[in-house]
N, C-alpha and C positions, 0 to 999 in steps of 0.2 A: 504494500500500500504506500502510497506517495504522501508523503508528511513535508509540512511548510513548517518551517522552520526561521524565527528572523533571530539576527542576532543585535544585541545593542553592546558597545564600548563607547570608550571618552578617550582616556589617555593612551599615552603609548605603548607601555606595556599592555593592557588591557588590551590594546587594539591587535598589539600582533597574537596575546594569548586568546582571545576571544576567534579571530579568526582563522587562527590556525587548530582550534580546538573543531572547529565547527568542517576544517576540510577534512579530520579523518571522521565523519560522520558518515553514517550507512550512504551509500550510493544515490539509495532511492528517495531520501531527504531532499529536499529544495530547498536552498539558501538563500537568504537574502540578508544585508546587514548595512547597520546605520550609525555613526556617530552624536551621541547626544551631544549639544552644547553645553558646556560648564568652563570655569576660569582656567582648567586644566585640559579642555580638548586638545587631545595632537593635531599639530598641524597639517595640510597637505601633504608636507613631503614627506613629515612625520609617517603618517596613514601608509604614502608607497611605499615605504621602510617596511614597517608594521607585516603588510601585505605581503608581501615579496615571495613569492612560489605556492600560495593559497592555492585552493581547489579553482579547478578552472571553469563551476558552478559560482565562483565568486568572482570570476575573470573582468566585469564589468566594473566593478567595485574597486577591484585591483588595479584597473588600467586607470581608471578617471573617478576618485573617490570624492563621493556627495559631501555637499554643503553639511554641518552639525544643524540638527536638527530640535527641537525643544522636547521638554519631557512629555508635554501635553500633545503634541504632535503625535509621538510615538504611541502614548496611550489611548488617541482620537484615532488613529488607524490602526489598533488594535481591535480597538473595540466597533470598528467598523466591519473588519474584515478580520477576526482571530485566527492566528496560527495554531499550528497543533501544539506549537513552545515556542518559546520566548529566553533566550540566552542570557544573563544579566552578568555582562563583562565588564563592571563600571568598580571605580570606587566607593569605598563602604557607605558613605553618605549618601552618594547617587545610587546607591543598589536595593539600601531599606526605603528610598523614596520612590523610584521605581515599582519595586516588588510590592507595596505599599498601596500606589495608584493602581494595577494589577490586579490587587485584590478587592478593594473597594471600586473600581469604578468599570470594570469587564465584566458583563455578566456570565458570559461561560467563559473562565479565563482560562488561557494556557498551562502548559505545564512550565514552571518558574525553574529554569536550570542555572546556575550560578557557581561561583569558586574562583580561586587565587592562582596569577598569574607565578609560572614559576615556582621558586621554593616555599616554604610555606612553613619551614621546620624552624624553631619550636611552634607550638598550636598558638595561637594568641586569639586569647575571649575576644574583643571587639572584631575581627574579622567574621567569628561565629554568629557573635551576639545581632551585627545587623543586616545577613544573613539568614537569620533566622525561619525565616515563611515562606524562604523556596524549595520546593518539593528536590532537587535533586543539588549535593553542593559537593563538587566536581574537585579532587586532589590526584596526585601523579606518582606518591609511593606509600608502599604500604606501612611505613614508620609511619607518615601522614597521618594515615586515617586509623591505624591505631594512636597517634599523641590527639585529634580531634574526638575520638568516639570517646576518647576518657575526660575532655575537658566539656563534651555534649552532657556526658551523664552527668559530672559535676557540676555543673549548671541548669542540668531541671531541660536541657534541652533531647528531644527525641531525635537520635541520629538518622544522618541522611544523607551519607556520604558516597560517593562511588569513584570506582578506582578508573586512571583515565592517563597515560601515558601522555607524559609533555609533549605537546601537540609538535614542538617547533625540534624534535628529538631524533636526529634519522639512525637511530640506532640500523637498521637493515644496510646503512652503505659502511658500517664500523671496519669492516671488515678491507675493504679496498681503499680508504682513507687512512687507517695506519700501517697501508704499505706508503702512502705517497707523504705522512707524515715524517716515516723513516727514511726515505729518500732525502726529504725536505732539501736544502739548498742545492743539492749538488744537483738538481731538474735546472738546465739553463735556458732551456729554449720554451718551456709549452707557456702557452696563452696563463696559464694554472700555477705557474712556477711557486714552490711552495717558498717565500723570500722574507716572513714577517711573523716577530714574534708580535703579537697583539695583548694589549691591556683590554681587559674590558673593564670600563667604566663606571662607575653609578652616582647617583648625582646627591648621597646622604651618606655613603660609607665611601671611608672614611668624611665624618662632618666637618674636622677641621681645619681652616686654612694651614698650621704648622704640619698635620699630614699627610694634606692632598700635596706640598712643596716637597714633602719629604719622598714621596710616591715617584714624582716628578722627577726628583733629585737621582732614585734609582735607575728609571727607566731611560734616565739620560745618560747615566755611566753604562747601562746596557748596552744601548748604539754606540759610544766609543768603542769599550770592549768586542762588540761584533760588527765589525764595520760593513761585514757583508751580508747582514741582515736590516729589514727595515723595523723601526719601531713603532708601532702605532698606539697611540690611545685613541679607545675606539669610543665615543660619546655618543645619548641620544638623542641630539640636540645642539643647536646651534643657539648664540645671541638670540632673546624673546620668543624664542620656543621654549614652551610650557613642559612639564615632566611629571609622570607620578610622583615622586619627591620633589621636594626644590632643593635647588642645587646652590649654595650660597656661592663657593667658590669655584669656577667652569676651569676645566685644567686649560684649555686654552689663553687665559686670561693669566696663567702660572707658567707658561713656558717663555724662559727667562728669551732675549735677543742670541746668546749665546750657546744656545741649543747646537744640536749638531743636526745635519742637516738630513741623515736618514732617523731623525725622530719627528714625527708628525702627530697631527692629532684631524682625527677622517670620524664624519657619521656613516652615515647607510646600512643597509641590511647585513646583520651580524654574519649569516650564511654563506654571505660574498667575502667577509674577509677570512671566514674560519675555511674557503678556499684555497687561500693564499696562507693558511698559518704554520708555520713552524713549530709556536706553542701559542698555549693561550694562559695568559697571566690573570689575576684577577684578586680582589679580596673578598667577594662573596657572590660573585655573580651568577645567577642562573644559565650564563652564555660557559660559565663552566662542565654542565651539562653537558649542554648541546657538544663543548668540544671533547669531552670524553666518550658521549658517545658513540662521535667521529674516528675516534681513534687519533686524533690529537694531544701530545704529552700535554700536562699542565701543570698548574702549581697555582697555587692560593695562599697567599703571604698572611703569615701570622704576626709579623713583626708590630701589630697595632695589640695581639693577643686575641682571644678567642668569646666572642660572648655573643648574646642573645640582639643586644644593639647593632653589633657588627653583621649580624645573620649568618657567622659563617659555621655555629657549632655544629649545622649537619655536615663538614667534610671531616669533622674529627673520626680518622682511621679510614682515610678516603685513600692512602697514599696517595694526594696528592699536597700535602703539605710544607711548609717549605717558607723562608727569606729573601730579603734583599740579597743577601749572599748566595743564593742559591740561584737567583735572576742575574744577577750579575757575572753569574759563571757560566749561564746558560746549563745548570742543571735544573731537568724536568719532569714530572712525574706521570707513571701512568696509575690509572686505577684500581684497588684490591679486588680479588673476587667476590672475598667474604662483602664487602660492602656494598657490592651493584645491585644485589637484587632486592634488596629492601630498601633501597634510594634511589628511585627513578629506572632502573633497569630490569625492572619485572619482566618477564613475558607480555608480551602485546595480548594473548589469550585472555589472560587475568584482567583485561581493561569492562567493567561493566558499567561504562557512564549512559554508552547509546541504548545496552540494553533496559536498563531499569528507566531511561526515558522512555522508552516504547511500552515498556510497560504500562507507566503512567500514562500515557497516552491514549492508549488504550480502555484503560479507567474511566479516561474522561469523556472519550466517545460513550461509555457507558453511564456517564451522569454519576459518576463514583469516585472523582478527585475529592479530595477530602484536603481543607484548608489547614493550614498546620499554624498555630498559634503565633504570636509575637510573643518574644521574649522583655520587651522594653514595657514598663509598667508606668509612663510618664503622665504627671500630674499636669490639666491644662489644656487638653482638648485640643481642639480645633488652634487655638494662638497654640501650641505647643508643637503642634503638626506644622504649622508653618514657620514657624524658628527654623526647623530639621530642617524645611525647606531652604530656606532662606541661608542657613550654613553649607546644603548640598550645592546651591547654586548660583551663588554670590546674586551679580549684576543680571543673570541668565533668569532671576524669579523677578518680575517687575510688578507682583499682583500687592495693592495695598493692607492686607493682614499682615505679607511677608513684611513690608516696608516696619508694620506697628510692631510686629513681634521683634524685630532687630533693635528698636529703639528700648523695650522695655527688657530682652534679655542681655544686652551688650553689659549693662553697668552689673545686671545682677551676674556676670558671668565672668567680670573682671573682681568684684569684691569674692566671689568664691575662689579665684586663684588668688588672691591676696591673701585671704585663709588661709587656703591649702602651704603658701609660702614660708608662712608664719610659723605655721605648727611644725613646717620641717627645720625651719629655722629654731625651732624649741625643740626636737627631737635632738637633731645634731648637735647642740650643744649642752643635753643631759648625759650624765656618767651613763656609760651604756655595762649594763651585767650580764653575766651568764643566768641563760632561761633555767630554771630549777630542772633537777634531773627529774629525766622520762619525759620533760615535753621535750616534741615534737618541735624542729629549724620550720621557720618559715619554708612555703614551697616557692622554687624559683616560676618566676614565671605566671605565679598563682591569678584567679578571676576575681573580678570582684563578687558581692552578693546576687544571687540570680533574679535577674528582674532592675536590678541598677542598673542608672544611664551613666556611671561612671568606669572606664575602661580605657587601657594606653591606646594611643593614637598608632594607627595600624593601617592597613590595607582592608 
């Protein structure tokens, strides 16, 4: 049976995970997909980056990608003409406000499919939390959906997770990619020539300017040290292109005049430079992935240390770990066994994200979808509903509640961080003691109470 299928993204990430999830979708699906407007939309060229080798059921999309379009738009032609699903490839705010319009204002609504671009490891409540009311939420290894099904239960939430190999992952050509890896420079003539070890970038890890210089600092003794390789840091974004993260310091803005001249700093589709890669360097990037498993050495610098801010504690025992000293010598690493198949290198068999959508789908042709709760217990109504609004989509909401709720939660929403300030500024400066024996260390990572609208700021 033929299933319509639309998908919705915003930013960059989103756009290329959103649409590259949706090309290894059953054959007989029909796609179609749209950019919402918000202050963070990727740009055009953004979007052909994003796009770059999608199904060629999305071919149009691909070639000459549409204007951003509004939320209400998308939910007036939802609700005009409903798909059999609805993809929600947005950030967390645009996603509970979507899925939200969805359920309140479609009367036979779709099935609500959603999930996190990339890694996702550790689980973090607010990615779940506004999340919550889509019937199917889409992860790429089985760590995943085991550290999510345990922070589901912990939070009074009913899992709904299904397993879905990173879309953008061509684990099938692994095998011919690290012959041409281990070849790498010594290829002098093809179109292909493998000639560049590449950085992959991100525009919050490392956050600080003394860092992102110190990052900089290495990959430039790199290109002296290898003068017959090219250096790239590979960015998503150029000057006033917008990003999932904001990006305070643009490494291009950090490469000193006296650079050397095989270190550059290039955007475009990550696929086209992990063509040309020798290795791929990074400090937590999900473009790490993709190049292992290409069969591309890599390495993932510790030299900032290892934590949950930095997102890089799932390569811990990745062999692919590693230093400035280790980039610098052009030592690189390839991947454990023990560690592939429970991070992103399951079997393709094991993927049930299209299945259990069909399922539901299925359900719903039978008037048997069944709505699944919100998690968020917000006091306020209708002005509370358009705050959300109005935080999901800055200049992009023009409606007058939004305009009142902004005015009346800004001050109430700056004196609550000025609390919250306070009190850590009284915490940190109390004698800190050992908890009495038999309790229990704080849990790292831990949610807040289920049903609070407070939780770290996430994806």
């Amino acid at each position: 049976m033929t299933r319509r299928v639309l998908g919705v993204v915003d930013t960059d990430s989103f756009a290329k995970w959103g649409a590259h999830l949706l090309s290894a979708a059953p054959a007989e699906w029909q796609l179609d997909l749209v950019t919402i407007a918000t202050p963070t939309a990727a740009s055009p060229e953004q979007l052909r980056s994003a796009f770059h080798g999608i199904d060629r059921r999305l071919a149009a999309v691909a070639a000459d990608p549409p204007a951003a379009v509004t939320v209400d738009a998308v939910v007036e032609a939802v609700r005009a003409d409903p798909p059999d699903a609805v993809l929600v490839a947005t950030l967390g705010p645009v996603a509970e406000l979507l899925i939200d319009q969805l359920h309140r204002r479609v009367r036979r609504r779709p099935v609500i499919i959603t999930g996190l671009p990339g890694i996702s490891y550790p689980a973090k409540w607010k990615g779940l939390f506004l999340r919550a009311r889509a019937d199917v939420f889409v992860l790429h290894s089985r760590r995943e959906v085991r550290e999510y099904a345990a922070l589901a239960e912990e939070g009074g939430v009913a899992p709904h997770f299904a397993l879905a190999t990173l879309p953008f992952l061509r684990a099938d050509r692994g095998a011919a990619d690290r012959g041409a890896a281990e070849r790498g420079a010594a290829e002098s003539s093809s179109a292909t020539r493998r000639d560049a070890i590449v950085f992959a970038a991100q525009p919050s890890v490392p956050a600080t300017e003394e860092d992102r210089r110190a990052l900089v600092g290495w990959l430039s003794d790199t290109a002296v040290a290898h003068p017959e390789w090219r250096v790239v840091i590979k960015t998503r974004a150029v000057r006033g292109e917008q990003q999932t993260h904001r990006e305070a310091f643009p490494y291009a803005e950090l490469l000193p005049p006296s650079a050397p001249a095989n270190l550059t700093v290039e955007t475009g589709p990550m696929d086209a430079h992990l063509d040309r890669a020798v290795a791929l360097v990074t400090v937590s990037s999900t473009a790490m992935i993709e190049a292992l498993g290409r069969g591309v050495p890599a390495l993932t610098l510790t030299d900032f240390g290892v934590s949950r801010g930095l997102i890089n504690e799932v390569f811990v025992g990745s062999g692919t770990e590693g230093s400035s000293e280790d980039l610098i010598a052009g030592r690189f690493g390839t991947v454990r066994a023990d560690w592939r198949d429970d991070n992103y290198f399951h079997p393709r068999a094991d993927d049930d994200w299209a299945e259990r959508t069909e399922t539901l789908m299925t359900a719903r042709d039978a008037g048997l979808l069944l709505d699944r709760p919100a998690v968020r217990r917000s006091r306020g109504g209708a002005l509370r509903r358009a705050w959300e609004r109005k935080i999901a989509l800055g200049p992009f909401d023009r409606s007058l509640l939004g305009g009142v709720a902004l005015a009346i939660g800004l001050p109430i929403r700056s004196s609550k961080r000025v609390v919250r300030r306070i009190r850590r500024l009284r915490a940190s400066a109390s004698p800190v003691s050992a908890p009495p024996a038999g309790t229990a260390a704080p849990v790292r990572g831990s949610r807040p109470p289920a049903g609070s609208d407070r939780a770290p700021a996430s994806l």
